[in-house]
TORPA-4810 file (N, C-alpha, C, O; in nm, 3 decimals):
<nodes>
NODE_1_-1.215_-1.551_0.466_-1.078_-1.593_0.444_-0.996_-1.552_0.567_-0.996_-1.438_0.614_X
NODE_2_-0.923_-1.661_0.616_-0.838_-1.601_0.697_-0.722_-1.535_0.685_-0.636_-1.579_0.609_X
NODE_3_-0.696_-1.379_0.783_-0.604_-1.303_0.759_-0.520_-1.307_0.710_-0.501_-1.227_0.618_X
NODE_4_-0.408_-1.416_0.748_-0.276_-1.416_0.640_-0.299_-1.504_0.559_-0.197_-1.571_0.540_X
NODE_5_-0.408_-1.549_0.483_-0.436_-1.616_0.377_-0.482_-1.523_0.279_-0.485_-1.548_0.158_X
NODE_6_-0.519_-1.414_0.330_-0.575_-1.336_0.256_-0.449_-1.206_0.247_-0.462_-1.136_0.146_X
NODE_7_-0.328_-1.166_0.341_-0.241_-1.157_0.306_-0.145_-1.151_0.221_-0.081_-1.060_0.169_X
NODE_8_-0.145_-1.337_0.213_-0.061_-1.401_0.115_-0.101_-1.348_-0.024_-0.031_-1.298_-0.112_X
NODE_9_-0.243_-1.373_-0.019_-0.290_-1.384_-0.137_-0.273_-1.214_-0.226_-0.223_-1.188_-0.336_X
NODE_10_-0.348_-1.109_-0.103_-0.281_-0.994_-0.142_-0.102_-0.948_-0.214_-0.081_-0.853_-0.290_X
NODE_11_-0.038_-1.007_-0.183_0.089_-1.040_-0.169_0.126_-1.098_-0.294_0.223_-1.050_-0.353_X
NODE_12_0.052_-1.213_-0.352_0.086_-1.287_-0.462_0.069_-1.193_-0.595_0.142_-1.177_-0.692_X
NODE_13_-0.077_-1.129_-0.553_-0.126_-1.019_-0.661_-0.122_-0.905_-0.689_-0.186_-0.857_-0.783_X
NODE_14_-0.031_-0.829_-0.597_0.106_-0.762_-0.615_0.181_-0.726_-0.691_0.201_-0.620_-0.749_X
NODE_15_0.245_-0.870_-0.690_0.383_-0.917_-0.736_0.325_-0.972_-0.879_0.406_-1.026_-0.953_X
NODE_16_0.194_-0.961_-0.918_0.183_-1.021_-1.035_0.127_-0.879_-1.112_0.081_-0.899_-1.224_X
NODE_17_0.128_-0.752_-1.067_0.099_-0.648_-1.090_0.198_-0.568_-1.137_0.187_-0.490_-1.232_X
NODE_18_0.298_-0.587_-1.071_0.457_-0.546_-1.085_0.502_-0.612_-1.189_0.520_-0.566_-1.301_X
NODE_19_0.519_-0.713_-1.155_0.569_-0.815_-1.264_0.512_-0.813_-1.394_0.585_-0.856_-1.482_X
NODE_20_0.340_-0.752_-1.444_0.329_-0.688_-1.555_0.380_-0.579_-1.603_0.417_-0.550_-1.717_X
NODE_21_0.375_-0.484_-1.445_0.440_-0.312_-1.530_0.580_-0.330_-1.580_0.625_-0.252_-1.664_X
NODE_22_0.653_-0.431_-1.531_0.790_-0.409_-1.592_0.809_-0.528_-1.664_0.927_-0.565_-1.670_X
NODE_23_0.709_-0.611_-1.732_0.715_-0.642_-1.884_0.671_-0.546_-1.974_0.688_-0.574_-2.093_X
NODE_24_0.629_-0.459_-1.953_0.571_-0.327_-2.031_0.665_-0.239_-2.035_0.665_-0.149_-2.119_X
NODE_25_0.759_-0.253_-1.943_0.871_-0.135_-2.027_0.959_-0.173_-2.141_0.987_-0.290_-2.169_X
NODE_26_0.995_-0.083_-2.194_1.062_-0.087_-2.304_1.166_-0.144_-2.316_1.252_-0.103_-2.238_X
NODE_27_1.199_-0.234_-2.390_1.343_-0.289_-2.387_1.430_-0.200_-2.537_1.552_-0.182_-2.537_X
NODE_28_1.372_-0.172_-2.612_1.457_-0.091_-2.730_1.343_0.017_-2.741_1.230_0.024_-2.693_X
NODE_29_1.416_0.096_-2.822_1.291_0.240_-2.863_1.261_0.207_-3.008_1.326_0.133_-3.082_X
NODE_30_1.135_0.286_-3.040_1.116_0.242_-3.225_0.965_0.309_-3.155_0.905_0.292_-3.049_X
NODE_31_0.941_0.394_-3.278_0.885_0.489_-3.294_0.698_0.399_-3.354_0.684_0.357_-3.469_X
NODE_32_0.642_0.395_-3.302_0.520_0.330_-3.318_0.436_0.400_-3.249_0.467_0.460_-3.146_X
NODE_33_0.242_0.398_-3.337_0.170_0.473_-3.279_0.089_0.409_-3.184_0.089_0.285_-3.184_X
NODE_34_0.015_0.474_-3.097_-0.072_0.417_-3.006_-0.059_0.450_-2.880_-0.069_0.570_-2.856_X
NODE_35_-0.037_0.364_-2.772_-0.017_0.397_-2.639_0.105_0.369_-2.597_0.142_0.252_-2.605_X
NODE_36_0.198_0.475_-2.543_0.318_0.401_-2.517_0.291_0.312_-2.375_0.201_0.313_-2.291_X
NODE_37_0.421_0.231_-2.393_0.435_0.136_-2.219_0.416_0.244_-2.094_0.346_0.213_-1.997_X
NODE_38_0.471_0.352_-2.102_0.486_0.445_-1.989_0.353_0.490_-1.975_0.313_0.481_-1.858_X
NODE_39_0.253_0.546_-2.073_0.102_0.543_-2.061_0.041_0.461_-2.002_-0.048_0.490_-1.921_X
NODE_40_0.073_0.354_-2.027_0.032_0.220_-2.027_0.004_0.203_-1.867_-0.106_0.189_-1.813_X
NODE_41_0.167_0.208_-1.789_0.190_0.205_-1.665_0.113_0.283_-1.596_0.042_0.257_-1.499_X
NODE_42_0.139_0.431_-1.679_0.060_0.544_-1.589_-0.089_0.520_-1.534_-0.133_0.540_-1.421_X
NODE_43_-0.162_0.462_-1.668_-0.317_0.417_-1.674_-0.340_0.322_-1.574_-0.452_0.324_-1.523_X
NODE_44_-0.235_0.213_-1.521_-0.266_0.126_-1.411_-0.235_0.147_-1.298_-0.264_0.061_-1.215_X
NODE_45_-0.166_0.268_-1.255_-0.166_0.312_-1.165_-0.223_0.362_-1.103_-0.226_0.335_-0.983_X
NODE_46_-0.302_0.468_-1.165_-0.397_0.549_-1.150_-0.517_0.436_-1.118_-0.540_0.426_-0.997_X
NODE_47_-0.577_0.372_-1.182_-0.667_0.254_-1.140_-0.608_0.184_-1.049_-0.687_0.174_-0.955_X
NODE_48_-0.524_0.137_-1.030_-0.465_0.089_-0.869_-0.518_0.195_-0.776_-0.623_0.175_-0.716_X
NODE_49_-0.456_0.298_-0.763_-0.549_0.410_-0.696_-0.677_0.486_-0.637_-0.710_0.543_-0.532_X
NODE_50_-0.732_0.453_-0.766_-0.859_0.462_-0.757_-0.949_0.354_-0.644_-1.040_0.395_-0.572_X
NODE_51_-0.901_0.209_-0.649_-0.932_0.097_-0.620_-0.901_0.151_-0.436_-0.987_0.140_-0.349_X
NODE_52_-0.801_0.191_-0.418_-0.757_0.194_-0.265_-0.846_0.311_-0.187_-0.843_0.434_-0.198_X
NODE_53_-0.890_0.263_-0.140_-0.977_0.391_-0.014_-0.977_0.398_0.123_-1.052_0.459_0.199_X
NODE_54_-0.794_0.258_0.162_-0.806_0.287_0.298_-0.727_0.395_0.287_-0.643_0.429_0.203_X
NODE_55_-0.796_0.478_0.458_-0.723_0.602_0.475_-0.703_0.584_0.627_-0.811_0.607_0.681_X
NODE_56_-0.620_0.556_0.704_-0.585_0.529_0.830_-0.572_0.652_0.908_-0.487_0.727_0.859_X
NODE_57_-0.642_0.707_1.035_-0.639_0.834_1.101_-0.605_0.789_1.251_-0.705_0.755_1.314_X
NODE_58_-0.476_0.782_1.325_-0.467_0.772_1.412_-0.566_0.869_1.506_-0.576_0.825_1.621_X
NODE_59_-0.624_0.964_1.487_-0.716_1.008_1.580_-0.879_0.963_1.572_-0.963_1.016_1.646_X
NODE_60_-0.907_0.879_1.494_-1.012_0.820_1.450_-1.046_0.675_1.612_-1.133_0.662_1.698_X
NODE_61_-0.935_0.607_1.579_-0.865_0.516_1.645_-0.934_0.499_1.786_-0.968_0.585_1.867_X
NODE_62_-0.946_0.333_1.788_-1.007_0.339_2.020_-0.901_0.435_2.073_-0.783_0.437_2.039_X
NODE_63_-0.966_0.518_2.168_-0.889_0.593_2.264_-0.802_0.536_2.319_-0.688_0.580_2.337_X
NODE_64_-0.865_0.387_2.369_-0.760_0.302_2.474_-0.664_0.210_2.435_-0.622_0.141_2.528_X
NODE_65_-0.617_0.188_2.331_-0.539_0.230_2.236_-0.427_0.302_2.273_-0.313_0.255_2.276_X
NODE_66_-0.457_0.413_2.302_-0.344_0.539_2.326_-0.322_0.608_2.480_-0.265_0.707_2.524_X
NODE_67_-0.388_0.514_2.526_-0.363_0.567_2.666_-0.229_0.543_2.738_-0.154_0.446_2.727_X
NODE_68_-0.218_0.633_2.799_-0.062_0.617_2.907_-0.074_0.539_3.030_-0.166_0.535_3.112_X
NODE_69_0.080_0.454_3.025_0.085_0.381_3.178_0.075_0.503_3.290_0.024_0.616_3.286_X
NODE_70_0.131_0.445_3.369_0.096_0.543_3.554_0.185_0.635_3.523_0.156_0.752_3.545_X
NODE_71_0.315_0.601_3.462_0.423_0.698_3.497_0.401_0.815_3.343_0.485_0.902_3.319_X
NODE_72_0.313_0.799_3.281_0.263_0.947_3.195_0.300_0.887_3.026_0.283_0.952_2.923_X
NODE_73_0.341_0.779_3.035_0.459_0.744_2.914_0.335_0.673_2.790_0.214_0.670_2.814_X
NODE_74_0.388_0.629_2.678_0.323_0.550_2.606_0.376_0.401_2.604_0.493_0.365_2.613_X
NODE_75_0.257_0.317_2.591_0.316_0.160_2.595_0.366_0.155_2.463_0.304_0.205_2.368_X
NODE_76_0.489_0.090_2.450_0.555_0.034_2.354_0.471_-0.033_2.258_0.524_-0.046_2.147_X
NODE_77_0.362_-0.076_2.268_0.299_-0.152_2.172_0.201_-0.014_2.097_0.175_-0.035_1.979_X
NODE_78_0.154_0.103_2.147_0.122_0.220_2.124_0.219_0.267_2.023_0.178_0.293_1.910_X
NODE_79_0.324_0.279_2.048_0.415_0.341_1.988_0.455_0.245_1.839_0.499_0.322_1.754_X
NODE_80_0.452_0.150_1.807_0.457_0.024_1.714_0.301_0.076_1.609_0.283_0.090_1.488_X
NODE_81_0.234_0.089_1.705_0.088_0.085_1.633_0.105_0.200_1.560_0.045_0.189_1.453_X
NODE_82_0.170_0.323_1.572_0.165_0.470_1.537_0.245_0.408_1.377_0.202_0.393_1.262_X
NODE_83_0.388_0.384_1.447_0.466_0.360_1.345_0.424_0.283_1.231_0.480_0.307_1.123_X
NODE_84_0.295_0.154_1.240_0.257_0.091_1.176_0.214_0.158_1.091_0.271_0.154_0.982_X
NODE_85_0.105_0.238_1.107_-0.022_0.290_1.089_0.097_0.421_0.952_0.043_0.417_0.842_X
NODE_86_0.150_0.460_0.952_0.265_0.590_0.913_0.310_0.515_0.788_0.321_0.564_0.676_X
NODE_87_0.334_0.390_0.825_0.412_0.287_0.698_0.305_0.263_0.610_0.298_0.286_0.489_X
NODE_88_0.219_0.210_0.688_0.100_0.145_0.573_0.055_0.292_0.464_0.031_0.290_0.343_X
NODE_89_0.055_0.384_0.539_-0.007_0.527_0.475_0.102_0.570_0.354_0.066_0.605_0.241_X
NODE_90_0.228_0.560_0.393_0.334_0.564_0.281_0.289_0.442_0.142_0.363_0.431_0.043_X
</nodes>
């Protein structure tokens, strides 16, 4: 599949993940047994979790990658990649 098709698609199923947990919250309270919605949520989260095993290590990373121009500095596109890499991990 190509990348932002597979993106998108990540993207669609998401939003259709979300869009279950918060039909599962509560709209009134009333005292019933079983699993509450907030369980409910908790339980798919945790399996969302489970499911994810990227772990991004900027020192893992090509060296050249991170190498400095002449004057000692980092290329701007270096510096993007860090920041990337920081977001996705959040």
């Amino acid at each position: 599949m190509h990348e932002n098709a597979n993106l998108a698609f990540l993207r669609q199923e998401t939003a259709g993940v979300i869009g279950t947990i918060l039909d599962l919250q509560p709209r009134s309270s009333g005292g019933s047994g079983g699993v509450s919605t907030d369980e409910t949520v908790q339980i798919m989260a945790e399996q969302i979790l489970q499911k994810i095993e990227i772990e991004l290590d900027i020192e893992e990373g090509r060296k050249e990658l991170f190498d400095l121009d002449h004057k000692g500095r980092e290329y701007s596109m270096t510096t993007v990649l860090k920041q990337e890499c920081e977001r996705f991990m959040k």
